[in-house]
Structures are given as C-alpha cells and as structure tokens.
C-alpha positions as CSV (number, residue, x, y, z in Angstrom):
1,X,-3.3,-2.3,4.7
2,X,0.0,-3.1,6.4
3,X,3.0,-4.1,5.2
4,X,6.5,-6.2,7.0
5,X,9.8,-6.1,7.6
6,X,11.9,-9.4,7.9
7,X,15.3,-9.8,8.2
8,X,16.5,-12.6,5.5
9,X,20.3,-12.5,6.2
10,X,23.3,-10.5,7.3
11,X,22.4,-7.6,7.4
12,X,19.7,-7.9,4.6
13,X,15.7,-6.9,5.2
14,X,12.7,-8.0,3.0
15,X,9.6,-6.0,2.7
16,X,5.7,-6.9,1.9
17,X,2.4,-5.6,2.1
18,X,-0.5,-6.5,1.8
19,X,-3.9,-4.7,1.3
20,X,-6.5,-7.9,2.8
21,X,-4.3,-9.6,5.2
22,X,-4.1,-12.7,3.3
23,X,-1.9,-12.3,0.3
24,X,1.2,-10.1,0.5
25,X,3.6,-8.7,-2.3
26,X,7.3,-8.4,-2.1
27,X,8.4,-4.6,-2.2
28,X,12.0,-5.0,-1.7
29,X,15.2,-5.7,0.0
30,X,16.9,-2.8,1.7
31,X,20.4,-3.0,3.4
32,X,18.7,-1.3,6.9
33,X,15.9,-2.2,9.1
34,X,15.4,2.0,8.7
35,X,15.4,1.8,5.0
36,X,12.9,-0.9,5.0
37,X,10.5,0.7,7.3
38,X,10.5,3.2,5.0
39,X,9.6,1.6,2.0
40,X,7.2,0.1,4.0
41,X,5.3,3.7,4.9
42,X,6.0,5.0,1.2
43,X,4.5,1.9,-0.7
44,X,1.4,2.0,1.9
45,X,1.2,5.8,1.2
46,X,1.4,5.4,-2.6
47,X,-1.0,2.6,-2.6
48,X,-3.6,5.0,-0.3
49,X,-2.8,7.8,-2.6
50,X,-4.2,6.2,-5.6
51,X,-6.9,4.7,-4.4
52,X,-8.1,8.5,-3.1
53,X,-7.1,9.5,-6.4
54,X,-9.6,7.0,-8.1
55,X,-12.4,7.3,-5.6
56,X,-12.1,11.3,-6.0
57,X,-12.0,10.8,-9.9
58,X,-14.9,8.5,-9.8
59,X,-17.1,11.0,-7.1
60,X,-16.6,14.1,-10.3
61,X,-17.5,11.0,-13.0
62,X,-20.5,10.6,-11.0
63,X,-21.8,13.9,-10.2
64,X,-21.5,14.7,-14.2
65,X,-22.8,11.5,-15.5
66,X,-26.2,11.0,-13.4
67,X,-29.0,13.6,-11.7
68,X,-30.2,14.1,-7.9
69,X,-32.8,11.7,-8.3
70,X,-30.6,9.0,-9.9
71,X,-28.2,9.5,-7.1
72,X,-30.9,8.4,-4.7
73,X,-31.8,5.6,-6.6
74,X,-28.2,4.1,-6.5
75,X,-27.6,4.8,-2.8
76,X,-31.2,3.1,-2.0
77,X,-30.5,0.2,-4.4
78,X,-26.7,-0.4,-2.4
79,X,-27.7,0.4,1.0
80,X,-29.4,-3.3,1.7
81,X,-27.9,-5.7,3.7
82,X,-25.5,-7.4,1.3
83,X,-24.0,-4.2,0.3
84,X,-20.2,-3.4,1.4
C-alpha cells in the first residue's frame, strides 16, 4: 500500500493510493505539498485500520463458529501450494 503526491498546478497537489501497485484512486487536492502528505499517511492508516478491524472481527467469527479439530482441517486444506 502506498499512495502519491503530484503537483498538478500552481501551487496545487493531487493525491492517490493504491493498495496492489497497479490501480490507484484519487484522494484529493490539497493546497500544500505538507497537507498532501498527510492525507497521504491518514488514508493509508484508515485503509490499514479497517482491514485489522475486519481480520480481528473475522478471527472472534471464527473461533465461535467452528471447533479445534475444524480449525485444523481448514489450515491443512489452505496450506498447499496454491494457497495465498
């Protein structure tokens, strides 16, 4: 995840992110190159936040929803050689 900072005129600055390097999404334009960085670090934060958010939700969802011995079964099923 990383996001830019380009200056688009006068005293104008433009900032993206992007999460796979490929596609990036606009955030803004700010009036400083400080103001931009900025939004920069708080939508990268935000974005971070939520995703721990989601993966912490999903870890409780899990540990109520299956047993030990299903547990095992998952991480043995995704641990092959396609798995992410």
């Amino acid at each position: 995840m990383r996001w830019r900072v380009q200056k688009v005129g006068g005293r104008q600055f433009a900032v993206s992110a992007t999460i796979d390097g490929a596609m990036y999404d606009l955030i803004g334009h700010f009036k400083s190159m400080e103001e931009a960085q900025q939004a920069g670090r708080r939508y990268v934060s935000d974005v971070l936040g939520k995703a721990r958010q989601s993966y912490e939700l999903d870890s409780v969802i899990d540990l109520t929803c299956h047993s030990g011995v299903e547990k095992t079964q998952i991480a043995e099923d995704s641990s092959g050689a396609d798995a992410v």
